[in-house]
C-alpha positions in Angstrom: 88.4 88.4 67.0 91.4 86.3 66.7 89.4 83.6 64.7 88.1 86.6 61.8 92.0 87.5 62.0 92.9 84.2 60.7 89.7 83.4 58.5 89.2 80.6 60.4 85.9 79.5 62.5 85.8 80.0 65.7 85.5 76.4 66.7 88.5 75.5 64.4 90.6 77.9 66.6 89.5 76.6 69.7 90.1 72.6 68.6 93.3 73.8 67.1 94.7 75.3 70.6 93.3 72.3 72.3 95.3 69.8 70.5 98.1 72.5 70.4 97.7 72.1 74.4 97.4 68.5 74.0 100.7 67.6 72.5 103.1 70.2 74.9 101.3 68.6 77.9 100.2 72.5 79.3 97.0 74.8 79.4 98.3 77.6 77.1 95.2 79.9 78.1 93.1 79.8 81.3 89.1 79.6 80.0 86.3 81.6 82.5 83.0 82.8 81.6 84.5 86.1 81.4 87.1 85.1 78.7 90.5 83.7 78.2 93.7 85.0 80.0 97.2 83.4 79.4 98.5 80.6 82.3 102.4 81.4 83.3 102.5 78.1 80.4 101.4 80.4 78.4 103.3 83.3 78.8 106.2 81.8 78.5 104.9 79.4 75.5 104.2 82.8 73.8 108.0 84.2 74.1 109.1 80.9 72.2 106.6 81.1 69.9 107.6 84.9 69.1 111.2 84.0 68.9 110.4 81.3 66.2 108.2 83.3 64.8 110.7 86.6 64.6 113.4 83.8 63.2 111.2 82.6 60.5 110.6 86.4 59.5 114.2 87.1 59.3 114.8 84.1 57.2 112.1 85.4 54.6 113.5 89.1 55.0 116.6 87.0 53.6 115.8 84.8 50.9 112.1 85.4 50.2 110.6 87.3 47.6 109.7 90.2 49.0 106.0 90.8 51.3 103.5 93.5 52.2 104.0 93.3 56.2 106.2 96.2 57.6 109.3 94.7 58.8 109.6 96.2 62.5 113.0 96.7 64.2 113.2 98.1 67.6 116.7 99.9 70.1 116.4 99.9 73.4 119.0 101.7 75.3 120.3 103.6 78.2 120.4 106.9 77.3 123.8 107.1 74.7 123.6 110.2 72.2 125.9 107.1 70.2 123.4 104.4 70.3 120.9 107.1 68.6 123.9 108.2 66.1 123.6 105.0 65.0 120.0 104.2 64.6 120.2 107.3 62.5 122.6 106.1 60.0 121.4 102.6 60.0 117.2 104.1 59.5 118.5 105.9 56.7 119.6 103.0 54.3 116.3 102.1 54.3 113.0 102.9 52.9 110.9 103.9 56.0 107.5 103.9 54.1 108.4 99.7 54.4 110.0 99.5 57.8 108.4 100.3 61.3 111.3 101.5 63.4 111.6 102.5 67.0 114.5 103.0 69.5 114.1 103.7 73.0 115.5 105.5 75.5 114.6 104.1 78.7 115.6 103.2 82.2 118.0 99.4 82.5 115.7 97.5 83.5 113.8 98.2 80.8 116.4 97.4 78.3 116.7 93.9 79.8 112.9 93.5 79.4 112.4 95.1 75.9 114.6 92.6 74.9 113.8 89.7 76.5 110.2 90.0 75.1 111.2 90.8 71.7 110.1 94.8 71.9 113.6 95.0 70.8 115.8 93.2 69.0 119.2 95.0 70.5 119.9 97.0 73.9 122.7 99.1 75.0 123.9 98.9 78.3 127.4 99.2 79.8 128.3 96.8 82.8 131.4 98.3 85.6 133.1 97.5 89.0 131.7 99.2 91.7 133.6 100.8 94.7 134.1 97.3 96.8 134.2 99.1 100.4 131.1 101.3 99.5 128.9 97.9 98.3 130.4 95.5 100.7 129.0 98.2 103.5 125.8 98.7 101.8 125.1 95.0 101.0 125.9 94.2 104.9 123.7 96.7 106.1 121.1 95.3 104.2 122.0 91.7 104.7 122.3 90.5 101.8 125.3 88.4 99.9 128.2 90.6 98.8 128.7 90.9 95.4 132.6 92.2 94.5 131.1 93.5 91.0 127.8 94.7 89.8 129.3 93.6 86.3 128.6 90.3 87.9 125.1 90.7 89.5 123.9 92.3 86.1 125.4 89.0 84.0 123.7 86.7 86.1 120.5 88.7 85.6 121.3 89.1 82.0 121.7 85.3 81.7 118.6 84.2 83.4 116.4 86.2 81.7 117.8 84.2 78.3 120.1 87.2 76.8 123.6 87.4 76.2 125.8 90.2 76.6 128.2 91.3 73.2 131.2 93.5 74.3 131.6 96.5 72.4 134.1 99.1 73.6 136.1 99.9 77.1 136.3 103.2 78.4 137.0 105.3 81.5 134.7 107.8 83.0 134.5 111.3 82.4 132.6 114.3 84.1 130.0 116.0 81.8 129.0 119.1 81.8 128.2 122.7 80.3 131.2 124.4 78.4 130.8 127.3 81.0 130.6 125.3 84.2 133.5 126.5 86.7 135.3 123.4 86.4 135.2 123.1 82.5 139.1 124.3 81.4 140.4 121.3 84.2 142.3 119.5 82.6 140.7 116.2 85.2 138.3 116.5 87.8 138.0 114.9 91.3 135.2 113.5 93.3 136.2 115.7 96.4 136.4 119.0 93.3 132.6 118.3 92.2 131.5 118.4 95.8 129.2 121.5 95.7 127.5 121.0 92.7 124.7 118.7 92.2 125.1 115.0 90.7 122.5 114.5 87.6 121.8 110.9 87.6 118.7 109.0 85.0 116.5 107.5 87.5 115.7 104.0 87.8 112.9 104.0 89.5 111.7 103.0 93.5 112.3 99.2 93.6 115.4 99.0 91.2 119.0 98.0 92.3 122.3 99.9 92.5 123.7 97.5 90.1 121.1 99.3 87.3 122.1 102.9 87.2 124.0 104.6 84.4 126.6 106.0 86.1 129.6 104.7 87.9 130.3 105.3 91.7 126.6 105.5 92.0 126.8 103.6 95.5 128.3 106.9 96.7 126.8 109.8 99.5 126.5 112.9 97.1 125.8 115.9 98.7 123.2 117.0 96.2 121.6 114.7 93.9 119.1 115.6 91.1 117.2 112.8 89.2 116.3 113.0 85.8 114.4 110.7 83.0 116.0 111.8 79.5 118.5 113.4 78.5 117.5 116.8 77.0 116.2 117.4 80.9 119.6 116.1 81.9 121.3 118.8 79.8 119.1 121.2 80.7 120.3 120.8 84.2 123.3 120.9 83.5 123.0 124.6 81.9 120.5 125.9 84.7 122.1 124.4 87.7 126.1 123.5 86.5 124.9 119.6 87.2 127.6 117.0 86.4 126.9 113.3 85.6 129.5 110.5 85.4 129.9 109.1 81.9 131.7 107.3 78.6 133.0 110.3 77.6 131.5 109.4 74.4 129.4 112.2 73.6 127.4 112.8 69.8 128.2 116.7 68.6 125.9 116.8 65.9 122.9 115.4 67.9 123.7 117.1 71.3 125.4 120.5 70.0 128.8 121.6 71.2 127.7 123.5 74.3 129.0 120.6 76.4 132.0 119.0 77.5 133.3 115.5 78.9 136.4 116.1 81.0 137.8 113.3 82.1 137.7 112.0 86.1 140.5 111.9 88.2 140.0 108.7 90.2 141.6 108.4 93.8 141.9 105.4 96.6 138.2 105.7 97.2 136.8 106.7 94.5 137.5 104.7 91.6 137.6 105.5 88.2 136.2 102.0 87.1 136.2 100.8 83.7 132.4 101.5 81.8 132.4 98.3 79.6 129.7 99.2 76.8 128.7 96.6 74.6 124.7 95.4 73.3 122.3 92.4 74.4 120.2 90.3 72.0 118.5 86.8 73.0 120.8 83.8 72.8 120.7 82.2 69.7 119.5 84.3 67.9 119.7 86.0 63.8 120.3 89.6 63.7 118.2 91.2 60.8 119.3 93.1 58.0 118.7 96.1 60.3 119.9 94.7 63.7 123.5 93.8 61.2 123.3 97.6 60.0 122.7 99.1 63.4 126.0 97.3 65.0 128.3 97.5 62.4 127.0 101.8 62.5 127.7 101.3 66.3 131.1 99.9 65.8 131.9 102.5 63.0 131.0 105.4 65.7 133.1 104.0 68.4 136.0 103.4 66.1 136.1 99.5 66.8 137.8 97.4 63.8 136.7 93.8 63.4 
């Protein structure tokens, strides 16, 4: 199949990935009688290749001629009503008939790996302090190394997995939730006055690590917490049961409607209102696009950032 792909015969392939294999000194693809699979080589052969490959597209997209292949340009992001603002504006300088977009409203990890493998050319995350005594106590329990910051931890796992983190905006938190909730008028809102009312936080699934979630003092004992996967569950929550969640306080009007509101959090000694430190990832060394250019400079226009 890949040989009738390429108009090439099948044994011309085959000597071409041999002497390909040949000259990097690895075995790009394990050979059985039931077919071919990729080595760990190989894997990891094929994210250089793509990278090169993506690099060399983006240099045509620039100062070729033109080309029949759908340029593709993929978001993946925590879930920000801003970061889809964005890809809004930015989808809609273009003509979509040519372009095969996608953005992606997934879980942290995620992100991290969408981009790391090229799904995506940009994620959204935010990175924050955590509550020291509430980690240092759960990391001892667990006996493992105590981290002061999951700002750290997530660097370090940003950085080995070949990605680089671009700082966007700071912000403090802020509690969301429906216009009618009974805290709404407060002017700020304490941990100990949200006691009573269940925590909304995006799931990260069974195996992940504190230093994923979305929301700040996540490390804390809530005495109700719901878990949800997107956001129009999350607001529907937040209706139905007067649910909360931690966030930016950066909230999108025209895509989430005005039936909400961020008030902001009034921090105290033990529960700190940490700084959310929002910015994008991309793979080191790397071009943006024409759309990955668009799509920031529409993210730094929605947070109010000047160059």
């Amino acid at each position: 199949k890949a040989a009738e792909k390429l108009y090439v015969s099948q044994p011309s392939l085959t000597n071409a990935i041999k002497e390909l294999e040949k000259e990097l000194g690895i075995t790009i693809f394990y050979r059985s009688g039931r077919g071919v699979t990729l080595t760990n080589d190989g894997a990891e052969f094929l994210l250089y290749a793509k990278q090169i490959y993506g690099q060399y597209e983006t240099v045509l997209e620039k100062y070729g001629e033109g080309g029949s292949y759908k340029k593709k340009f993929g978001v993946s992001t925590q879930h920000y009503s801003f970061a889809v603002k964005a890809f809004v504006d930015m989808a809609k300088e273009f003509d979509m008939s040519k372009y095969e977009f996608a953005i992606r409203e997934t879980r942290t990890a995620e992100v991290i790996q969408d981009v790391s493998t090229m799904k995506s050319e940009i994620g959204i995350l935010y990175l924050s302090d955590f509550n020291r005594k509430s980690l240092g106590k759960m990391l001892k329990s667990s006996g493992l190394e105590f981290l002061e910051e999951n700002r750290k931890a997530l660097l370090k796992l940003l950085h080995s997995a070949n990605l680089e983190f671009h700082h966007l905006i700071d912000c403090q938190a802020y509690v969301y939730i429906w216009k009618h909730h009974p805290l709404a008028k407060e002017k700020s809102i304490s941990f100990e006055q949200l006691d009573g009312y269940p925590c909304l936080s995006f799931e990260q699934g069974d195996n992940s690590s504190f230093y994923l979630a979305e929301e700040i003092l996540s490390t804390n004992e809530y005495s109700q917490v719901i878990r949800a996967n997107d956001r129009a569950t999350m607001l529907n929550l937040m209706i139905g049961l007067n649910g909360y969640t931690l966030c930016s306080g950066i909230i999108c009007e025209e895509l989430n409607g005005n039936d909400y509101v961020a008030v902001p959090f009034q921090d105290d000694e033990q529960n700190p209102n940490s700084v959310m430190e929002i910015g994008y990832i991309t793979r080191k060394n790397t071009l943006l696009s024409k759309m990955g250019v668009l799509y920031v400079e529409d993210l730094k226009k929605y947070l109010n950032i000047s160059e």
